[in-house]
C-alpha positions in Angstrom: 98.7 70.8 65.4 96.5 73.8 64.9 93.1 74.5 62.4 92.3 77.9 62.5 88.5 79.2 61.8 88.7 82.4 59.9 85.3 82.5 58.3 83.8 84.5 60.7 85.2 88.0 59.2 87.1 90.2 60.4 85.3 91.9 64.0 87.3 91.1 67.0 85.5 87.9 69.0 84.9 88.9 72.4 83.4 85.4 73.7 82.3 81.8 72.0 80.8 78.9 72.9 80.3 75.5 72.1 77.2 73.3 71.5 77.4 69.7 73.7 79.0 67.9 70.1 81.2 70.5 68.6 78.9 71.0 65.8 77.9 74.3 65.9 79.7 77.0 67.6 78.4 80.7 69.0 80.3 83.3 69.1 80.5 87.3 69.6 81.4 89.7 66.8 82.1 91.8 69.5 78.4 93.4 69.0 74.8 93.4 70.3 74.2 90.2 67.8 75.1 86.4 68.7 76.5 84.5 65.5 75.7 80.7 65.2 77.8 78.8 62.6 77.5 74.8 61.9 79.5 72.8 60.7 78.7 71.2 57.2 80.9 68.8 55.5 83.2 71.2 53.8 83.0 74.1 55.9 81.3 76.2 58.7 78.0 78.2 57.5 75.6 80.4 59.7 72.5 78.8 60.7 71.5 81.7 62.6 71.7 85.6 64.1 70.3 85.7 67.7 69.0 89.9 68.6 68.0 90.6 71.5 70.3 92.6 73.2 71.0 96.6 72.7 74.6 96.7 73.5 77.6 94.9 73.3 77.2 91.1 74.6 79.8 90.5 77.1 79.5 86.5 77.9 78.2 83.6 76.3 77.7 79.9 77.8 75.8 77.0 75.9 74.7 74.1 78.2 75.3 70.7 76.9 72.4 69.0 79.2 70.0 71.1 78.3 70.8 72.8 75.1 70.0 76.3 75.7 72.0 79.5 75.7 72.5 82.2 78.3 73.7 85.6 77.0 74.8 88.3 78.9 75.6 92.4 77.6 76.2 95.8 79.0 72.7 96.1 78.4 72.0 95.1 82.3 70.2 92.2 80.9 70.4 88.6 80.3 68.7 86.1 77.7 68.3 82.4 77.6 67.6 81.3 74.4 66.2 77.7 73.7 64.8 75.8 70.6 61.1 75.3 71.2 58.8 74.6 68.9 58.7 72.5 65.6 60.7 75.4 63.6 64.0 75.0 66.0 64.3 78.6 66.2 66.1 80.1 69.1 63.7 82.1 70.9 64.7 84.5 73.9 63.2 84.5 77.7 64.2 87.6 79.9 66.3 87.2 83.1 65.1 89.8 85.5 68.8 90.7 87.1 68.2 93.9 89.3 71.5 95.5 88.5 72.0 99.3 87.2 75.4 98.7 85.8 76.8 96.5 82.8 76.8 92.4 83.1 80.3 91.3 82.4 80.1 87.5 82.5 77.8 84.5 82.8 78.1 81.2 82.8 75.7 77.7 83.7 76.3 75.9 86.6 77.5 71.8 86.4 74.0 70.6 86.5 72.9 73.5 84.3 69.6 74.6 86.9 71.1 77.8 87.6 73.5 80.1 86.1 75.5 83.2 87.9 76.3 86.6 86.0 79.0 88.9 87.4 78.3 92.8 87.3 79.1 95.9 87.5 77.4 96.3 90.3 79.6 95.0 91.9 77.4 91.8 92.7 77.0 88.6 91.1 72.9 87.6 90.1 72.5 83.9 90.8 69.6 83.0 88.6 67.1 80.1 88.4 63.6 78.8 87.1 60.6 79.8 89.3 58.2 77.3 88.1 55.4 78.7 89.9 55.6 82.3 88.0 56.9 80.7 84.9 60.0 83.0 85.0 64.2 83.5 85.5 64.6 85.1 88.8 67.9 86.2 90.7 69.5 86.5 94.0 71.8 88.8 94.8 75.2 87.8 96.3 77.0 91.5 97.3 79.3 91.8 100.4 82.1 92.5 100.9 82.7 92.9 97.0 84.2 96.5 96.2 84.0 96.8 92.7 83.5 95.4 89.2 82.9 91.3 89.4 84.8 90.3 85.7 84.7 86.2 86.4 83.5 83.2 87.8 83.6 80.1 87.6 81.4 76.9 89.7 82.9 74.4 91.7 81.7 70.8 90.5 79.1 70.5 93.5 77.3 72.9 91.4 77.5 75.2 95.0 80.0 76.9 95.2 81.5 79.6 92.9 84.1 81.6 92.5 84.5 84.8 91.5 87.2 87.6 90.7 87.0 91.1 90.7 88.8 94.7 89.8 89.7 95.0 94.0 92.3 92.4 93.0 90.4 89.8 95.2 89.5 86.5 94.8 86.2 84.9 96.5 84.2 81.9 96.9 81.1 82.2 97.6 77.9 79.5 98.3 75.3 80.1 95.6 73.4 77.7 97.2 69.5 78.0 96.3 66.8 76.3 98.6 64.0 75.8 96.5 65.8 73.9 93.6 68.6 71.5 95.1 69.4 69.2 98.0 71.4 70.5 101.0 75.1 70.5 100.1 77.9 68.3 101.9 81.0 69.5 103.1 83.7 70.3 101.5 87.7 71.2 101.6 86.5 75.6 101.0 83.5 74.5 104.6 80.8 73.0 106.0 78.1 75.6 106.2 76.4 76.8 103.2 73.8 79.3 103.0 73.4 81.3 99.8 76.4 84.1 99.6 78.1 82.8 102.7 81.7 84.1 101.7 83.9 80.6 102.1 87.5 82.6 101.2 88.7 85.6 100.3 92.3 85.9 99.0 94.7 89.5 97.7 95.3 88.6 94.0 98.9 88.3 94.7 100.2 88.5 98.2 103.5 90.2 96.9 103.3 93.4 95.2 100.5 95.7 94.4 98.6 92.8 92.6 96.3 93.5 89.8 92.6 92.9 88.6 91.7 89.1 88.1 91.2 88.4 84.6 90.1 84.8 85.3 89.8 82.1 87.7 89.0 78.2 87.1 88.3 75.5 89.9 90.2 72.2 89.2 88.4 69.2 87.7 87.8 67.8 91.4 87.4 71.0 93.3 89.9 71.0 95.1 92.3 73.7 93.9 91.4 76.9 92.1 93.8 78.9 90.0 93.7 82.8 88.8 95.1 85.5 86.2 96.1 88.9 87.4 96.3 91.6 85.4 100.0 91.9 87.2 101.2 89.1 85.0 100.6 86.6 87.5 99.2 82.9 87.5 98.1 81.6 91.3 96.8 78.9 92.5 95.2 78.4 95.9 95.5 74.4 97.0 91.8 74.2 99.7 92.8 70.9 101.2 96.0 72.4 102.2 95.5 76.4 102.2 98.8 76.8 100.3 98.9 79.7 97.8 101.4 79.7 94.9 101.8 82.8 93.0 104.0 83.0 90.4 105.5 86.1 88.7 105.8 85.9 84.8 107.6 87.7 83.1 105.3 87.7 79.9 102.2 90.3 79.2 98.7 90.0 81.7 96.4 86.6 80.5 93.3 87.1 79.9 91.7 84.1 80.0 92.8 80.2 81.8 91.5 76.6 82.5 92.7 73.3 83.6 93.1 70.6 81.3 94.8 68.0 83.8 94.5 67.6 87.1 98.3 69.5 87.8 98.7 71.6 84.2 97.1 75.3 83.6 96.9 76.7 79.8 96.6 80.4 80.0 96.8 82.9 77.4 95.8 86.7 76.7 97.9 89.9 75.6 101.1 87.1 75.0 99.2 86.1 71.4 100.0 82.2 72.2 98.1 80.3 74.9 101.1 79.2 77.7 101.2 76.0 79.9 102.5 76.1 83.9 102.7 72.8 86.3 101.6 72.9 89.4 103.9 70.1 91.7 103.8 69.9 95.5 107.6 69.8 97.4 106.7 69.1 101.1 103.9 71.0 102.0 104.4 73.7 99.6 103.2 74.5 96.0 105.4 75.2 93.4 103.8 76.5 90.3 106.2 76.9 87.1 106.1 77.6 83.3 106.5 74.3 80.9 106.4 76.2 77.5 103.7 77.2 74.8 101.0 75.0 73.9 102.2 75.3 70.5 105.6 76.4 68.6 105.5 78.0 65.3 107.0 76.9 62.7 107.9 80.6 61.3 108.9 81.7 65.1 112.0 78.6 64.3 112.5 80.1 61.3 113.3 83.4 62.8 115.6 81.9 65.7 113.5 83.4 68.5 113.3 87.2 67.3 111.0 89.0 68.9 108.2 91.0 67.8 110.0 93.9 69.2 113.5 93.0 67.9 111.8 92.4 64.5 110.2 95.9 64.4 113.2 97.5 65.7 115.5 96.2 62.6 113.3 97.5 60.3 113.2 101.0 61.0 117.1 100.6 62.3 117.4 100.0 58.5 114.8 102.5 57.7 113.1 99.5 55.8 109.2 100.2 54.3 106.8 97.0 56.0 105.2 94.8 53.5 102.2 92.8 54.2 104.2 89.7 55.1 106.2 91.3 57.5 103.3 92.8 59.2 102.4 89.4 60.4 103.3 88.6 63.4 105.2 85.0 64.2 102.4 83.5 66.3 99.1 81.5 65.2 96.8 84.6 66.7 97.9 88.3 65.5 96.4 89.9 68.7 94.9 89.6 72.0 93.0 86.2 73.2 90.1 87.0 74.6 89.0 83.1 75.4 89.7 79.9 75.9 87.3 76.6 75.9 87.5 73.2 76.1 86.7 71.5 72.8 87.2 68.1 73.3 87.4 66.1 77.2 87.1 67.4 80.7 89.5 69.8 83.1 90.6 66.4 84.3 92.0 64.9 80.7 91.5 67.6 77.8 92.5 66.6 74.2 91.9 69.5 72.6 91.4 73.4 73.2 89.6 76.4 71.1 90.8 80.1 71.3 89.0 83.2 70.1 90.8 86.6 69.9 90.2 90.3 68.6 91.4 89.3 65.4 88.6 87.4 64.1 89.8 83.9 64.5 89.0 80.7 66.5 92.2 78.4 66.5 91.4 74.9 67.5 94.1 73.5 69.6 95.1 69.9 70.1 97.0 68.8 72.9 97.2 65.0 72.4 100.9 65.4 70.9 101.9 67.5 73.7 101.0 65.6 76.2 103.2 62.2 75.0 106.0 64.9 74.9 105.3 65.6 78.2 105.2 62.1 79.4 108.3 61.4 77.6 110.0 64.2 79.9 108.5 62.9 82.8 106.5 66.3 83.2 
């Protein structure tokens, strides 16, 4: 079951986010401009229109301890936005980041005390609150990154992070800030920890020329983290075990991934429908393989599985003028996914997923059904 939000016009969505309850959502008309919509009884209205920023904002993450927002644009800057005051207007505090090139990503740590933004600069700004100065202020991690830093993602210790970049490598770093937090305990990626100690470094996809990572997503416990290649690819590195599984797809490059189960990865980008793959352990190996779409169409049955391409192709075999109707393409989104969140659970049990694309729309997913199916095939 799908319920698609279409309210929001017609500019592509380049990020969203949700507020701790689900009640409000903010998202990116792919714009300088932050859009917040709540939800009323009826429908979704917007409550408010956050400016700040001078070009396009490139990431969005709303913390659901503390409430606040951190944006981040090609600007070079980044903004967290909180509701202070009696008037419970959204008011913005400048992040000094130090980079001369475009921020590309951002996102709060578990405990929400820090937040990292990748770069062009090819460096990731690992900011916290200086109480003492009253003020956001970065460190830098930097070697031995080679170019532009276009994900991360924190490990559940609220350490570690990980990080992919257009040198078709994947990292892990320590983001590990002195002032602020205890000394961190070991774990499966090492023991010692100082801030931007590199932990791994892995090739995107040891077969083949690779590609840029899109995206990359620790597991609910830490353990394993998985990444998209722009080559089509979906791996996943086990740190208990150091196995790597890389698998080959034969679909267009994802965008965007996360765990929703301990073992199963939804992915989705340039393929218009978010994907599932299993990840299973044979021996001392890791197998990684595709179990299907998250959700069939009803119009893709009604077509018997023709293509886009196919579909396309027999009209202008038949020299046919498109309607509207036909226009549509047989999937829920009509172009590129640009995201994927978790709307309702954890990475370790999610019940429910949100998508936002270039076409305007935000289609809540729901996985419940899926998953019985799945238990019913013993998957």
């Amino acid at each position: 079951m799908v319920e698609r939000l279409t309210f929001f016009g017609l500019d592509p969505i380049t990020c969203h986010a949700w507020n701790k309850d689900r009640t409000q959502i903010a998202i990116s008309p792919n714009s300088p401009e932050v859009h917040i919509y709540r939800k009323t009884q009826n429908d979704w209205v917007l409550a408010d229109v956050l400016k700040q920023h001078d070009l396009r904002i490139t990431g969005i993450d709303w913390g659901a301890k503390t409430n606040r927002i951190v944006t981040c644009a090609s600007d070079r800057n980044a903004y967290v936005w909180s509701q202070d005051g009696p008037d419970q207007k959204w008011k913005p505090t400048l992040v000094l980041l130090r980079i001369n090139r475009a921020a590309t990503c951002v996102k709060w740590s578990p405990l929400e005390n820090k937040f990292a933004v990748g770069s062009g600069a090819r460096l990731i700004s690992v900011c916290y609150f200086e109480k003492e100065n009253d003020w956001w202020v970065s460190k830098h991690i930097k070697k031995p990154i080679k170019s532009t830093v276009t994900t991360i993602d924190w490990h559940p210790n609220n350490v570690l992070l990980a990080a992919g970049s257009t040198d078709f490598k994947v990292r892990i770093y320590s983001a590990y800030i002195k002032d602020i937090e205890d000394k961190p305990q070991s774990t499966c990626w090492g023991t010692k920890m100082p801030l931007g100690q590199l932990m791994t470094e892995l090739p995107n996809n040891s077969v083949g020329s690779g590609g840029w990572v899109h995206d990359v997503s620790f597991s609910h416990d830490g353990t394993k983290l998985a990444w998209a290649g722009h080559d089509s690819t979906i791996s996943v590195l086990d740190g208990e075990s150091d196995k790597v599984t890389v698998l080959r797809t034969t679909f267009l490059p994802f965008l965007t991934l996360l765990w929703i189960s301990p073992n199963t990865i939804v992915a989705a980008g340039h393929q218009l429908t978010p994907m599932m793959f299993q990840v299973s352990r044979t021996g001392e190996s890791l197998q990684l393989q595709c179990i299907g779409k998250v959700q069939q169409n009803e119009q893709r049955k009604e077509h018997g599985g023709l293509s886009a391409m196919r579909k396309f192709q027999s009209l202008d075999r038949h020299a046919r003028v498109i309607n509207e109707e036909e226009m549509e393409l047989d999937s829920q989104h009509q172009n590129a996914i640009t995201a994927l969140k978790i709307h309702t659970g954890s990475k370790e049990n999610a019940l429910k997923i949100s998508s936002s694309s270039i076409d305007g729309q935000v289609i809540l997913w729901d996985l419940q059904t899926l998953v019985r199916q799945m238990k019913q095939l013993g998957i």
